[in-house]
C-alpha positions as a Markdown table, in Angstrom:
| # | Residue | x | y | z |
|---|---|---|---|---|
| 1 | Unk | 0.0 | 0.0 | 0.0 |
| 2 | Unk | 0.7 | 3.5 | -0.9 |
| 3 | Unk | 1.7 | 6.2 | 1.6 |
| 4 | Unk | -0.1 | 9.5 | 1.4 |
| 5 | Unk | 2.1 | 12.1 | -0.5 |
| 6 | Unk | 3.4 | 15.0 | 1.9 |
| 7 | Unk | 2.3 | 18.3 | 1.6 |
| 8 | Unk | 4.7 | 21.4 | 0.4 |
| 9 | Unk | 4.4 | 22.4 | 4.3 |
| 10 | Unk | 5.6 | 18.8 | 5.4 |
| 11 | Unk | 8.6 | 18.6 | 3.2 |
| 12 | Unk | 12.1 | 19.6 | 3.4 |
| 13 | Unk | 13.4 | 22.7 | 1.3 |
| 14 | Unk | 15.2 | 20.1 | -0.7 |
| 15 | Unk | 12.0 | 18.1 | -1.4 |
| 16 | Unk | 10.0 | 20.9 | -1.9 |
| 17 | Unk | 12.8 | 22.0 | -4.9 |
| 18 | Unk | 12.1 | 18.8 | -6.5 |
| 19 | Unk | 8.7 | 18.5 | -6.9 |
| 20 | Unk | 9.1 | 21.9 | -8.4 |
| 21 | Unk | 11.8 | 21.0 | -10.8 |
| 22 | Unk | 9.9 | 18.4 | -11.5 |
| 23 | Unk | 6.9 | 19.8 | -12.4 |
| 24 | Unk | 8.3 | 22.5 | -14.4 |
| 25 | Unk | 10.6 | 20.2 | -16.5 |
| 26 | Unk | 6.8 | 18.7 | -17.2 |
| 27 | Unk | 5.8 | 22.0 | -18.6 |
| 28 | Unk | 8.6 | 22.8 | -20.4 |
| 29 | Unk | 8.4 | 19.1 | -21.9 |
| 30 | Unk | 4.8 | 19.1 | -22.9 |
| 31 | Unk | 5.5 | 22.9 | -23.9 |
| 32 | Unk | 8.2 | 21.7 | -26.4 |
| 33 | Unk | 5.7 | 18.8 | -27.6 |
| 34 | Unk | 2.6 | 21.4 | -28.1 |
| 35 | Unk | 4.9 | 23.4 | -30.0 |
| 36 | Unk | 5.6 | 20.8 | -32.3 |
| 37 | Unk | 2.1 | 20.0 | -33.2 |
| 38 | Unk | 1.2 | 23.9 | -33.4 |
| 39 | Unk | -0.6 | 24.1 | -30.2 |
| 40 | Unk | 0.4 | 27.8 | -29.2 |
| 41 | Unk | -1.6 | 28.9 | -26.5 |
| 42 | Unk | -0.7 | 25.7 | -24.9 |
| 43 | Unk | 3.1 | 26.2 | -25.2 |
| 44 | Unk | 2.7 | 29.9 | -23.8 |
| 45 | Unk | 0.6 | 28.7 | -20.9 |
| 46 | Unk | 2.6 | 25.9 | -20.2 |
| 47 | Unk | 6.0 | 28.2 | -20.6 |
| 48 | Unk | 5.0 | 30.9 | -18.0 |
| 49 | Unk | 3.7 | 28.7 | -15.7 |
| 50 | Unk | 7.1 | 26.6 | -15.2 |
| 51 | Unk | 8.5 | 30.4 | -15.5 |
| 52 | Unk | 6.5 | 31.3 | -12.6 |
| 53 | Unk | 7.1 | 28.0 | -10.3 |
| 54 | Unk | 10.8 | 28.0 | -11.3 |
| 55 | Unk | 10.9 | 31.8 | -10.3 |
| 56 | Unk | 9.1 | 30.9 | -6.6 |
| 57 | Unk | 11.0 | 27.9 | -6.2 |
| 58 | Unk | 14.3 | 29.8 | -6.0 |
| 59 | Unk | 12.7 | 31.9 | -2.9 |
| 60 | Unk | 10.2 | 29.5 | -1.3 |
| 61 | Unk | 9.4 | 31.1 | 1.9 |
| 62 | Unk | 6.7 | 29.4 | 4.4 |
| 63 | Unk | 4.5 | 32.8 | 3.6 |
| 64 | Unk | 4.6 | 31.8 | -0.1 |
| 65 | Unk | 3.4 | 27.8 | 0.3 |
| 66 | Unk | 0.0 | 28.1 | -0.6 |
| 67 | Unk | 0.7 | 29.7 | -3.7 |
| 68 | Unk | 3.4 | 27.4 | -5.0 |
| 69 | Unk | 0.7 | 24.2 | -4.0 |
| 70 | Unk | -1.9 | 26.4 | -6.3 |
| 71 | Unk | 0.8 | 26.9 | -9.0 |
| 72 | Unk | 1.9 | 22.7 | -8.5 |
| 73 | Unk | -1.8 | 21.6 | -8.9 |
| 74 | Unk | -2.3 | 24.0 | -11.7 |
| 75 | Unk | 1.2 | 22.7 | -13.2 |
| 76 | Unk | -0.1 | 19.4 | -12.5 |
| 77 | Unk | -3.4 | 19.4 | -14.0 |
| 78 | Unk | -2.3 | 21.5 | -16.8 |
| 79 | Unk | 0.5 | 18.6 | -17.8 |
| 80 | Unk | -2.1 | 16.0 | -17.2 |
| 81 | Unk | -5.0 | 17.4 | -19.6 |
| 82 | Unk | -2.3 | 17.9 | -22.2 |
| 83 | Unk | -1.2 | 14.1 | -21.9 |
| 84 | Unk | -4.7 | 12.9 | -21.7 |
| 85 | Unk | -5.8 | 15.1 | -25.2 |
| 86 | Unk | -2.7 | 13.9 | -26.8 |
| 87 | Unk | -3.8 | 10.3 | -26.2 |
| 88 | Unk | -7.7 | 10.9 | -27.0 |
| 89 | Unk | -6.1 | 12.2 | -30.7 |
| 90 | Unk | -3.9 | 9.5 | -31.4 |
| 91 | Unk | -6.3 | 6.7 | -30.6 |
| 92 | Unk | -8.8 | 8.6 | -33.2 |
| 93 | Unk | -5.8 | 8.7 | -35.9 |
């Protein structure tokens, strides 16, 4: 069985940098992929949004956590529906 995942407030400084590496690397991976199939708005979204967590992750104070868990579910979900469109197309091809 799965543990429960930790919360931005529960994790180290270190861990909290990775998830949000992570999840910008997502961005700016599906960003790269949406550019490629000439899916603008979705590469601009996706760009300024790993912009934006890369920029807080650098300065992550404890007043800032509940905006960088917005900006990683937002990040999250935004990489998600992307993958999950991208799928839904190439089963119809």
């Amino acid at each position: 069985m799965q543990e429960p995942g930790k919360t931005l407030d529960e994790m180290t400084l270190r861990e909290r940098s990775d998830i949000m590496s992570l999840v910008a690397e997502a961005l700016e991976e599906t960003a790269g992929q949406a550019r490629e199939i000439g899916d603008i708005k979705y590469a601009a979204n996706s760009t300024c949004l790993a912009k934006t967590i890369r920029g807080l992750a650098s300065d992550l104070s404890p007043l800032e956590l509940k905006a960088a868990t917005i900006l990683l579910e937002q990040g999250i979900s935004l990489v998600a529906s992307f993958e999950d469109r991208a799928r839904s197309e190439s089963s119809l091809h």
